[in-house]
matplotlib code that plots the C-alpha trace (Angstrom):
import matplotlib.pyplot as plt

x = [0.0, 1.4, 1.1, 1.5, 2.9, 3.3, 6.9, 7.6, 10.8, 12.3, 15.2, 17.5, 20.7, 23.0, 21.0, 17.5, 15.9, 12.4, 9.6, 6.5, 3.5, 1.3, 4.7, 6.1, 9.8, 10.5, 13.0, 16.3, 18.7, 20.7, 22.7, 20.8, 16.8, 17.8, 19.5, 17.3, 14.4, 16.3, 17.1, 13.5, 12.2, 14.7, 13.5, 10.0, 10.0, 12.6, 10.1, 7.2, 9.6, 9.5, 6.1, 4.9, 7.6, 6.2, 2.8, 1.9, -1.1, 0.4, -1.5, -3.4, -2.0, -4.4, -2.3, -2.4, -0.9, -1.5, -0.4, -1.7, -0.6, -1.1, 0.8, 2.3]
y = [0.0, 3.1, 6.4, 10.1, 11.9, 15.8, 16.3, 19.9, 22.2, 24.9, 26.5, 27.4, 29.5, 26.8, 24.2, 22.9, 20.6, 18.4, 16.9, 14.7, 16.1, 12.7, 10.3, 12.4, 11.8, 11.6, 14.2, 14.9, 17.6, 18.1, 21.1, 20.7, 20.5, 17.3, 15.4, 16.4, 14.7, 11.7, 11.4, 11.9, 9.4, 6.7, 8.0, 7.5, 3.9, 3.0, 4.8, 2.9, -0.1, -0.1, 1.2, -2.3, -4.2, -3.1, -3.7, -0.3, 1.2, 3.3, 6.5, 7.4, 10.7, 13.5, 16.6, 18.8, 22.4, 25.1, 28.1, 31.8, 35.2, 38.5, 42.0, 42.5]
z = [0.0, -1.2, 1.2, 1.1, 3.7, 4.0, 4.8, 6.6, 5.5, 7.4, 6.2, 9.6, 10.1, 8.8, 7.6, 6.3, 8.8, 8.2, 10.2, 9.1, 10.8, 10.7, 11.8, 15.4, 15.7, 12.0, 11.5, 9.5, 8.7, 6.2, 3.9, 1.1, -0.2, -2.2, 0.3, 2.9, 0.9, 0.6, 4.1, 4.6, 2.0, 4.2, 7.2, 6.8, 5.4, 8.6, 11.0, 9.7, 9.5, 13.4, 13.7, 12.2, 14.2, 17.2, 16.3, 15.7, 13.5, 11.1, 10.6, 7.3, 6.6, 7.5, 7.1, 4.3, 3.5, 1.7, 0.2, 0.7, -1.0, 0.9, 0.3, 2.3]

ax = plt.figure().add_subplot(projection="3d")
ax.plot(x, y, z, "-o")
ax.set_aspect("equal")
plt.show()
C-alpha cells in the first residue's frame, strides 16, 4: 500500500531541517533540499519499519498544506 505523507521544510541558520506532521519523531537535517528529501524518503520507510515491528497502526496521513498570498 502506497502512502503520502506531508513532509515539513524549514530552512535554519546553517541548515534545512524536516519533520512529518502525521509520523512524530520523524525528523532529518541536512545542507541541502535534495539530500534532505532523501534522508527523509529513508526516514519515513525505517520509521514505519519499526512502527509495524512493534505492532503499531500506522496513521493514514491527514495533514495537508497550503499556500496563501497577501501584500504585504
Amino acid at each position: 500500500m502506497k502512502r503520502e505523507f506531508l513532509i515539513i521544510i524549514e530552512k535554519g541558520k546553517n541548515n534545512l531541517s524536516s519533520y512529518v506532521p502525521d509520523l512524530p519523531g520523524c525528523v532529518a537535517t541536512a545542507d541541502t533540499e535534495e539530500e534532505l528529501i532523501r534522508l527523509m524518503e529513508k526516514g519515513i520507510e525505517l520509521h514505519i519499519e519499526d512502527m509495524n515491528r512493534r505492532g503499531y497502526k500506522i496513521p493514514s496521513p491527514t495533514t495537508k498544506s497550503a499556500k496563501i498570498e497577501i501584500a504585504a
